[in-house]
Structures are given as structure tokens and as C-alpha cells.
The first five atom37 places (N, CA, C, CB, O) and aatype in JSON, in Angstrom:
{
  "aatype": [20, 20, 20, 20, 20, 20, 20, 20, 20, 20, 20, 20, 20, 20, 20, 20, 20, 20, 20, 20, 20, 20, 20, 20, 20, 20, 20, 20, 20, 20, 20, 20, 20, 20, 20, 20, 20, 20, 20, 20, 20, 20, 20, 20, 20, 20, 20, 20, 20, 20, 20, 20, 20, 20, 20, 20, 20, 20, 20, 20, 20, 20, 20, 20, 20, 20, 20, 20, 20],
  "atom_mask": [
    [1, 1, 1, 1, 1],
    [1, 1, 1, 1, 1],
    [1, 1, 1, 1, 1],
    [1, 1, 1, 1, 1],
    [1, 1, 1, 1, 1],
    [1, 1, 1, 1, 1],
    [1, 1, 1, 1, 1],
    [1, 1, 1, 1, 1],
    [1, 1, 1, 1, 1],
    [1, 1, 1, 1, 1],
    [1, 1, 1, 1, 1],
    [1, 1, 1, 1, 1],
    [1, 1, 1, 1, 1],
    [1, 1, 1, 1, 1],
    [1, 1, 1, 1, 1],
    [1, 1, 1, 1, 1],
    [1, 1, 1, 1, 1],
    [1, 1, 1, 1, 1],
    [1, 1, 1, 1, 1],
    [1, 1, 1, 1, 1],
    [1, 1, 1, 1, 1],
    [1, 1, 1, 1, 1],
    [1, 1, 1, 1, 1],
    [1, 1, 1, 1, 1],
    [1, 1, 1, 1, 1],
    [1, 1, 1, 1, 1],
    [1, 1, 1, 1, 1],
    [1, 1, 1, 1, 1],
    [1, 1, 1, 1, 1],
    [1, 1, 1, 1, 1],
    [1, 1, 1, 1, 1],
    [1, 1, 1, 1, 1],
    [1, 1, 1, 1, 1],
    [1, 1, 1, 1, 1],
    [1, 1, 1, 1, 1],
    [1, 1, 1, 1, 1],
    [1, 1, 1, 1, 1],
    [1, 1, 1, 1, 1],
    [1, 1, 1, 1, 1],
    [1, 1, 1, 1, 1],
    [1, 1, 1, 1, 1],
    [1, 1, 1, 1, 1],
    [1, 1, 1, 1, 1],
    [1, 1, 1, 1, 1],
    [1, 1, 1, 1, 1],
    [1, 1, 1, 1, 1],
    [1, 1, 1, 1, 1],
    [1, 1, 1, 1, 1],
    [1, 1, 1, 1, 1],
    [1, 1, 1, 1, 1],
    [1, 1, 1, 1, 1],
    [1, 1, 1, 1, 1],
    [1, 1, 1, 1, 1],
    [1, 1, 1, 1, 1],
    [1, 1, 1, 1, 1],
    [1, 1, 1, 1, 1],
    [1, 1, 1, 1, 1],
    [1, 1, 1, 1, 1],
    [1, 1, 1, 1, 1],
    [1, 1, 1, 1, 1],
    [1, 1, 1, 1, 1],
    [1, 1, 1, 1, 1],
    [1, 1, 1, 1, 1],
    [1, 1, 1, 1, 1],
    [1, 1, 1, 1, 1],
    [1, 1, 1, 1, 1],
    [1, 1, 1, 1, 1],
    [1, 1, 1, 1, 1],
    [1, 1, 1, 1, 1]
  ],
  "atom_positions": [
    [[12.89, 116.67, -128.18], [13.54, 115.4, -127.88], [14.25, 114.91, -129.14], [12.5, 114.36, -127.37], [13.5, 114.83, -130.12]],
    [[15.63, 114.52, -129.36], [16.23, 113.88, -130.01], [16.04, 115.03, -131.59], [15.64, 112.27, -129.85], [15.42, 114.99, -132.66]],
    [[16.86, 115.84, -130.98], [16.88, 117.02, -132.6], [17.68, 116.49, -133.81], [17.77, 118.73, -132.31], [17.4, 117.1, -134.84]],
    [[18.67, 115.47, -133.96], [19.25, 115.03, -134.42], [18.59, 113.94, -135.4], [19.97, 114.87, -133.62], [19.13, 113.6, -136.46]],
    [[17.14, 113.32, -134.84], [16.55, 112.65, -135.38], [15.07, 113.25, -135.81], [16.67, 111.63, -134.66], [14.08, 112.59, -136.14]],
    [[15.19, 114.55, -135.73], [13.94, 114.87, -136.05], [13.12, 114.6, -137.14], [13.93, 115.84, -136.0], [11.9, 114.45, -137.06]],
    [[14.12, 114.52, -138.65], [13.0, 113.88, -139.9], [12.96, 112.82, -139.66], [13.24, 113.91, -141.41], [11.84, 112.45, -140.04]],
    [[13.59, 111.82, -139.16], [12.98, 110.51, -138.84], [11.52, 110.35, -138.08], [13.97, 109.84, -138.02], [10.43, 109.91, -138.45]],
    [[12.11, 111.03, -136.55], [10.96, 111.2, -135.88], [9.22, 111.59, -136.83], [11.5, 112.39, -134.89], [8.17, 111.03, -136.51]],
    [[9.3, 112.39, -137.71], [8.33, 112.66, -138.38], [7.89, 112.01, -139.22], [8.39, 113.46, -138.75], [6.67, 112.04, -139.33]],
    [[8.61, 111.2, -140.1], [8.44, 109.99, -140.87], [8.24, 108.82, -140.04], [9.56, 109.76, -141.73], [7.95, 107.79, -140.65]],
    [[8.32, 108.77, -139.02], [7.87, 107.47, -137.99], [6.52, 107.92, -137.21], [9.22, 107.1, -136.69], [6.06, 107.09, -136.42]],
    [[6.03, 108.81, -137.31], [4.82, 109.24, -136.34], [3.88, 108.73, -137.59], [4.67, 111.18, -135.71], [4.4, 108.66, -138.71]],
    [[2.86, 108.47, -137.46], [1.5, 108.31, -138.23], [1.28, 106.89, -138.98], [1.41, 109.49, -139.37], [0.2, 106.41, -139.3]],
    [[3.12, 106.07, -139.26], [2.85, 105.29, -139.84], [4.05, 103.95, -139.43], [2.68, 105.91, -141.16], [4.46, 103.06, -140.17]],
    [[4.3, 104.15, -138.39], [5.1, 103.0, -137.34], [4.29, 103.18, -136.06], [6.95, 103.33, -136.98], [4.52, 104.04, -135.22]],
    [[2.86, 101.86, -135.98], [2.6, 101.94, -134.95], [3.33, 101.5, -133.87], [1.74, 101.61, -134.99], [3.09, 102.06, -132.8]],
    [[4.31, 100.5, -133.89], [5.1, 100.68, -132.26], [6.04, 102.09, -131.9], [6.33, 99.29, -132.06], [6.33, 102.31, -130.72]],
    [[6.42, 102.85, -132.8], [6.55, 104.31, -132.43], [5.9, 104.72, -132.17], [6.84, 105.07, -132.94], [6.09, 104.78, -130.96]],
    [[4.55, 105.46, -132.48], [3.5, 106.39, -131.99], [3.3, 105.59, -130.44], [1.94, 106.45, -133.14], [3.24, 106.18, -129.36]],
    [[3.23, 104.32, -130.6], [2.66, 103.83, -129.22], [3.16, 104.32, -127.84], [2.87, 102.41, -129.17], [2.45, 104.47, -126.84]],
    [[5.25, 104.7, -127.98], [6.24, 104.59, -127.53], [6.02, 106.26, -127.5], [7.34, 103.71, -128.24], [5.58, 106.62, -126.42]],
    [[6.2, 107.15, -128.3], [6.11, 108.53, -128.17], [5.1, 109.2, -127.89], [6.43, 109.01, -129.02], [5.26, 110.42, -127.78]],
    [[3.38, 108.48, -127.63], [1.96, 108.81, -127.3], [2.4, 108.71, -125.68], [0.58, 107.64, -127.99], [2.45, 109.78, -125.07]],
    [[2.63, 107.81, -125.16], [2.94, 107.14, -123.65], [3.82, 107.89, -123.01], [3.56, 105.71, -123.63], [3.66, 108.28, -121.85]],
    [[5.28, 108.27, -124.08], [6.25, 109.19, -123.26], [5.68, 110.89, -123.15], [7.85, 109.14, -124.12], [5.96, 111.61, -122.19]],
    [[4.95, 111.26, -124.16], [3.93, 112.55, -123.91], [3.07, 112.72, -122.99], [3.16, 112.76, -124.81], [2.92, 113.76, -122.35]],
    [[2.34, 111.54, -122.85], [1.1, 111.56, -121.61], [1.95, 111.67, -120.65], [0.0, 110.2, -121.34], [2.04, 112.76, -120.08]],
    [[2.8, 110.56, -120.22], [3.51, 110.64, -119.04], [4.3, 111.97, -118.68], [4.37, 109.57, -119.08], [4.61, 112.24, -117.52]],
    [[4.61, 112.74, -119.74], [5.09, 114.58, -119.18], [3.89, 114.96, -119.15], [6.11, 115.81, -120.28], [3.71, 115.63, -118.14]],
    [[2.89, 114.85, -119.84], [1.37, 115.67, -119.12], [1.13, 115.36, -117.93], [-0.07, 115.35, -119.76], [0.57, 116.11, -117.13]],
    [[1.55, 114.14, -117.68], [1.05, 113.62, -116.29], [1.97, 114.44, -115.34], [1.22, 111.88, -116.05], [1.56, 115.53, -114.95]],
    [[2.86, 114.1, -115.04], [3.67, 114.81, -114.28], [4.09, 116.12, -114.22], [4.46, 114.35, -114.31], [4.83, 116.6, -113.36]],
    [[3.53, 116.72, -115.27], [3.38, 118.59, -115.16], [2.22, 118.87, -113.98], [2.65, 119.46, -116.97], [2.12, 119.39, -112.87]],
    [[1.44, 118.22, -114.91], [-0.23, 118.55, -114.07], [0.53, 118.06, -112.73], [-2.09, 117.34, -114.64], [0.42, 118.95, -111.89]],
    [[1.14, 117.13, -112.32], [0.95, 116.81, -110.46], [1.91, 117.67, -110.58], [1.24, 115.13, -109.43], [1.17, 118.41, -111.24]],
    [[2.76, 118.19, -110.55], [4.12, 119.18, -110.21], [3.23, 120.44, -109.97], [5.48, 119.43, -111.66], [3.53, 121.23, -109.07]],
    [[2.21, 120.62, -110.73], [1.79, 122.17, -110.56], [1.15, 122.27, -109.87], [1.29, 122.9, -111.39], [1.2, 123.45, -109.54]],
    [[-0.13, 121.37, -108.83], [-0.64, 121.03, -107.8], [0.05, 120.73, -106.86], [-1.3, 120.29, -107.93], [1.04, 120.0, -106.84]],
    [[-0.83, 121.76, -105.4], [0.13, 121.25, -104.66], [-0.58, 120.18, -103.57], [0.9, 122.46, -104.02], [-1.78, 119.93, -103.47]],
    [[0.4, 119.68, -102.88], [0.52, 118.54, -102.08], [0.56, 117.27, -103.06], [-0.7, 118.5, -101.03], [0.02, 116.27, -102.59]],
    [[1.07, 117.13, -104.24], [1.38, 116.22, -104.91], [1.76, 115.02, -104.63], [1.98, 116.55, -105.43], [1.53, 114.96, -103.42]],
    [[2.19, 114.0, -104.94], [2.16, 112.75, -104.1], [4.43, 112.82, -104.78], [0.46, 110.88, -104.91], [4.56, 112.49, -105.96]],
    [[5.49, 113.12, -104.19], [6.68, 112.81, -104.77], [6.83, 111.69, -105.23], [7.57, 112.97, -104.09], [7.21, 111.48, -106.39]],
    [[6.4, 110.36, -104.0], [7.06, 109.55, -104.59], [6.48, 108.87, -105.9], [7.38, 108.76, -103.68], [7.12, 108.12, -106.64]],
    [[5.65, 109.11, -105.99], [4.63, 108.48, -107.45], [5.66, 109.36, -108.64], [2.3, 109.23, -107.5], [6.54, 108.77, -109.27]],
    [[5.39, 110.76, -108.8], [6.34, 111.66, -109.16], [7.29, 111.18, -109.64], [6.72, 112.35, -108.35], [7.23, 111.28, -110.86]],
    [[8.43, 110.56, -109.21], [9.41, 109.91, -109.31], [9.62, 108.59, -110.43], [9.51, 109.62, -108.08], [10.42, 108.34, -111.33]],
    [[8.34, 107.85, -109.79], [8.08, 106.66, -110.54], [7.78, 107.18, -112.12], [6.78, 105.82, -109.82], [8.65, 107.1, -112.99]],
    [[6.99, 107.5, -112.27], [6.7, 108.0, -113.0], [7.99, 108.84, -114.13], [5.81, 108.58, -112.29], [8.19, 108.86, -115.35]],
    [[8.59, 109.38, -113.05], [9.61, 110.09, -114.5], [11.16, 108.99, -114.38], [10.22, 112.46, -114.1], [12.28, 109.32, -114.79]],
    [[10.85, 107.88, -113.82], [11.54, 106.78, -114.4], [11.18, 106.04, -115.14], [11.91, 106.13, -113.81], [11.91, 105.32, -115.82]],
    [[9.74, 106.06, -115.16], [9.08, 105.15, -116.51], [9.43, 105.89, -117.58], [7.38, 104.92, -116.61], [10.07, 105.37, -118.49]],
    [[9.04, 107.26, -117.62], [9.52, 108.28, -118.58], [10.96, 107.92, -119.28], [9.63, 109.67, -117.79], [11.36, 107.83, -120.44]],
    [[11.41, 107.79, -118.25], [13.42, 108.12, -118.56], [13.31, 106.63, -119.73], [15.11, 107.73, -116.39], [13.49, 106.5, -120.94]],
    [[12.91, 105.66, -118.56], [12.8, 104.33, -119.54], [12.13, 104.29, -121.51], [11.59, 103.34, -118.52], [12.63, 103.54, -122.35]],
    [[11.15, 105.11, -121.75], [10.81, 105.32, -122.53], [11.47, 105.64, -123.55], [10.23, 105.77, -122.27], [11.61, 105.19, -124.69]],
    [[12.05, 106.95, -122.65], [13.26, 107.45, -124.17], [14.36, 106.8, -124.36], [13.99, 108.93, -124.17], [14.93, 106.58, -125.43]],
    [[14.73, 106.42, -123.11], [16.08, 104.9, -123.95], [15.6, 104.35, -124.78], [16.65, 103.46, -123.13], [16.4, 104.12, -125.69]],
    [[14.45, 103.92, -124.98], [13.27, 102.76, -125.62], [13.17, 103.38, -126.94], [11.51, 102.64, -124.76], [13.27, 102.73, -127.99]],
    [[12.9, 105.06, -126.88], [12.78, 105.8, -128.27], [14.09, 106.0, -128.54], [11.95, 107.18, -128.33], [14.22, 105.81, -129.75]],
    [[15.38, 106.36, -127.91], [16.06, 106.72, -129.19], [17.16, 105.22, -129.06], [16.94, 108.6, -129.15], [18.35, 105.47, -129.28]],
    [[16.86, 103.95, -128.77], [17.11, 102.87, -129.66], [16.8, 102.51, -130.9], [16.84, 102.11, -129.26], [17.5, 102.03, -131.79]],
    [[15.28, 102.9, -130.85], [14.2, 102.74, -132.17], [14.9, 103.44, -133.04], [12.6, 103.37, -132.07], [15.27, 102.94, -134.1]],
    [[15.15, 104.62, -132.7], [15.67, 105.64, -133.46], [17.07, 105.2, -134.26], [15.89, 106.84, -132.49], [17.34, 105.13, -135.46]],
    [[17.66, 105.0, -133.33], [19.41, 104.28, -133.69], [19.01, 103.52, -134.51], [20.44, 103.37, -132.51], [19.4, 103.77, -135.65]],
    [[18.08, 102.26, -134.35], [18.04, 101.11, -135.43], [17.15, 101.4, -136.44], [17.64, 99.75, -134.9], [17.17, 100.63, -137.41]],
    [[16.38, 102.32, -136.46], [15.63, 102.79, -137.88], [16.65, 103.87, -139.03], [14.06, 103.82, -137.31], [16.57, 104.34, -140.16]],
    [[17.57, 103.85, -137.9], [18.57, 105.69, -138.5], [19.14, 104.5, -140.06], [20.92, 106.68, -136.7], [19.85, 104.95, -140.95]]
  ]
}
């Protein structure tokens, strides 16, 4: 995610807690939605929700990103 910002990204993990908070949440939420994708009879529409909260996230991270750059 966001290769362009990657030494930032690394210099912001461990010691900007509203980043980690923002990039812990957007990780779980792809764990989450792997694990139901790979099971079947999965629930879609949750699915969905879910990888719009996602989508929301990374607008959320690479703003952070823009205004820390």
C-alpha cells in the first residue's frame, strides 16, 4: 500500500499513535475479509460493508500521508 510513501510509512508505525491505530484497523479489516472470502456461504453483503470501511480507511491513510509528506 502506498509504495511511494513507504519510508514514511515506517517512520510513522511504532511512534504516531493515530497512524498505527488507522493502519492496525485497515489490516484487520483485510484479515477479516480474506478469512470470509475463503469460507464458503459467506455473508456478501457484510463483505461489501466491510471493504468500504476498508476503502474509507485508506483515503484516511494516504491523507495522513499527504500531510505528514
Amino acid at each position: 500500500m502506498f509504495p511511494e510513501y513507504r519510508s514514511l510509512i515506517s517512520a510513522l508505525k511504532g511512534h504516531d499513535v493515530h497512524f498505527d491505530r488507522l493502519f492496525k484497523k485497515h489490516n484487520e479489516l483485510d484479515d477479516k475479509i480474506n478469512v470470509m472470502t475463503a469460507a464458503s456461504g459467506f455473508d456478501e453483503t457484510l463483505i461489501e460493508q466491510l471493504k468500504k470501511e476498508k476503502l474509507l480507511l485508506k483515503d484516511e491513510i494516504f491523507a495522513y500521508l499527504q500531510q505528514k509528506a
